[in-house]
N, C-alpha and C positions, 0 to 999 in steps of 0.2 A: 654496497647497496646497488640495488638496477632500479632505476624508470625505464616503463614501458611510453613512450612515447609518438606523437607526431608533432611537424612540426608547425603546424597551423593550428595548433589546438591552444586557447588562449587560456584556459584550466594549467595547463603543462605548462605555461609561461610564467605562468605566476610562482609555479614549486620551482621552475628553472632560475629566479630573479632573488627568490627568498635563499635558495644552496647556495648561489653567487654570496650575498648576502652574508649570510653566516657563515663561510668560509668553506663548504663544504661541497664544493661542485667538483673538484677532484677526487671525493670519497661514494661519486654519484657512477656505474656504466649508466650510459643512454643508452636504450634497443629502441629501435623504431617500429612503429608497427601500423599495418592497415586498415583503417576505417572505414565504413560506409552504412548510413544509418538505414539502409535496405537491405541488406548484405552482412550479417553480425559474424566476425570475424572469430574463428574456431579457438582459436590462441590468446583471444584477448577473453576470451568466454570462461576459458578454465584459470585465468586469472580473477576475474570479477565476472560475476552473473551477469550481471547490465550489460557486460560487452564493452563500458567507457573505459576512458581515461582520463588523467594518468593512474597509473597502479604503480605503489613502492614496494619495491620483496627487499627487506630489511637484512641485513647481516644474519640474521637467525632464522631467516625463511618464512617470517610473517608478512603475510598479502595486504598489505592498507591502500583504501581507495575511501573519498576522494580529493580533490585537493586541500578542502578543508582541512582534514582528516593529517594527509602528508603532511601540511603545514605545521602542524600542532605537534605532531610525529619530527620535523625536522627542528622546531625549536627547542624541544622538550632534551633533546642530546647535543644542543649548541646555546644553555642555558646565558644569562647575563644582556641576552639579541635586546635593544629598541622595537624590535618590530611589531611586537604585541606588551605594552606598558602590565607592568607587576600592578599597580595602585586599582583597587578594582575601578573607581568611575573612569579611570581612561581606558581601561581596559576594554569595560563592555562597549564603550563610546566607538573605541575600533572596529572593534568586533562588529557593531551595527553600520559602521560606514562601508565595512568589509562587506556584510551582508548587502547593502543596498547598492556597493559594484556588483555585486555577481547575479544580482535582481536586474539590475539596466543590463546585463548578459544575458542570459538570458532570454528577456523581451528581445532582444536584440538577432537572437539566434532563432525564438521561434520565429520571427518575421523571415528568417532567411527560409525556412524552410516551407512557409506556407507561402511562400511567393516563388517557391521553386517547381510549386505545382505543377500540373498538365492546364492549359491555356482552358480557364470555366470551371475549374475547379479552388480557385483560390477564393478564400473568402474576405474583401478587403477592409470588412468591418471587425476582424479578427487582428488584423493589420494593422487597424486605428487605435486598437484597444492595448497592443503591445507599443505603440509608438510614443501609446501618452504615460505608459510609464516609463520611458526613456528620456521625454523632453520633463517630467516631475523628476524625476531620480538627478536627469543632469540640472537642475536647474536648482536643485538642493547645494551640490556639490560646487555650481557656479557661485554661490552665495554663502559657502564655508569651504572654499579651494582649501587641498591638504596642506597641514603647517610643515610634516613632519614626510618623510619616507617610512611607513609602518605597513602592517599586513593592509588593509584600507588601499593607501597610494599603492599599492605593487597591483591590486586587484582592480582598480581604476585604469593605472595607466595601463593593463593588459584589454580591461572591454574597450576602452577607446582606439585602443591598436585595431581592437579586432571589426569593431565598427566600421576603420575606414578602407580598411583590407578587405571585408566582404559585403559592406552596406554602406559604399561610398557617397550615393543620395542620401545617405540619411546624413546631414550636414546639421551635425551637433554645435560644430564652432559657430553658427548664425547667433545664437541667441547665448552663447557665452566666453566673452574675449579674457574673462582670466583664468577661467578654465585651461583655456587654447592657450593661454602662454605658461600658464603651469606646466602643460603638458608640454611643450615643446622644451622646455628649460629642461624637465625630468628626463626626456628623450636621451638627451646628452648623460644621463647617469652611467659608468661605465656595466653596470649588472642589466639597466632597462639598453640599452643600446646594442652589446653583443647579445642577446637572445631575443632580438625584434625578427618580424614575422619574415618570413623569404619572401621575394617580390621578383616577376609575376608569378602566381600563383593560379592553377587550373582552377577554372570557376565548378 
């Protein structure tokens, strides 16, 4: 199999932690490849329309995008995994905790990019409105920290990676100290530790 890859992309960290995971990251090439969400990159295009990542080309040459997607794709050939429970009420239960890390993700990401504006063109009420769904989304998860390492915590501890990698004021740990040691405990997992973000990294 190939990922298309970068290595700041916290989507691609999450397929990178789940391969770990299921045993499969030596049946993964990594290609690395260039993004610029001004700039839609020719190569990544005729893999996926959208131009994102990650993109998996399967052993038989089918294109699956996007992490979701992989994810479900990488369990589905590494059956028996914990990381999404068989029982359906745990199952969907992850499944929505899943959903509401990649919800505080993205609020997370549109603020990077409406603050990367041209100086008078940011709108910071745009700002406030993605902010409050990061202090509600963390402030769930401070109040039901993960029991387990499942699809949920892999997608968690990647937006709070990615949080303090490129929205270092946004100081999530204020208002949640078991969160913050969840997180630092999970840190030390050997799958969440070898694929943490590079540092420093070009803003």
């Amino acid at each position: 199999m190939k990922l298309y890859y970068s290595a700041v992309s916290p989507y691609v960290r999450k397929i990178a932690i789940i391969a770990a995971e299921l045993g499969l990251k030596s049946s993964i090439e990594q290609l690395p490849v260039s993004l610029s969400p001004y700039a839609p990159n020719p190569d990544v295009i005729a893999l996926n329309p959208l131009g994102k990542i990650p993109v998996l080309e399967t052993d038989d040459g089918a294109l699956l995008y996007d992490s979701t997607v992989i994810a479900e794709y990488l369990l589905s050939i590494a059956p028996g995994s914990s990381l999404l429970p068989i029982e359906p009420k745990a199952r969907f239960e992850t499944l929505t905790r899943a959903s509401l890390a990649d919800g505080i993700l993205d609020a997370a990401q549109a603020i990077r990019f409406e603050t990367a504006r041209p100086e008078g063109y940011c709108y910071p009420k745009w700002v406030e409105g993605q902010q409050g769904k990061i202090v509600r989304g963390v402030a769930l998860f401070e109040k039901q920290p993960p029991k387990t390492f499942d699809l949920a915590a892999i997608g968690l501890c990647s937006t709070l990676a990615w949080i303090d990698l490129r929205i270092p004021d946004l100081d999530w740990r204020a208002d949640a100290p078991r969160l913050a040691t969840w997180y630092e405990e999970i840190s030390a997992r050997p799958s969440v530790h070898e694929t943490r973000f590079p540092q420093p990294i070009a803003a």
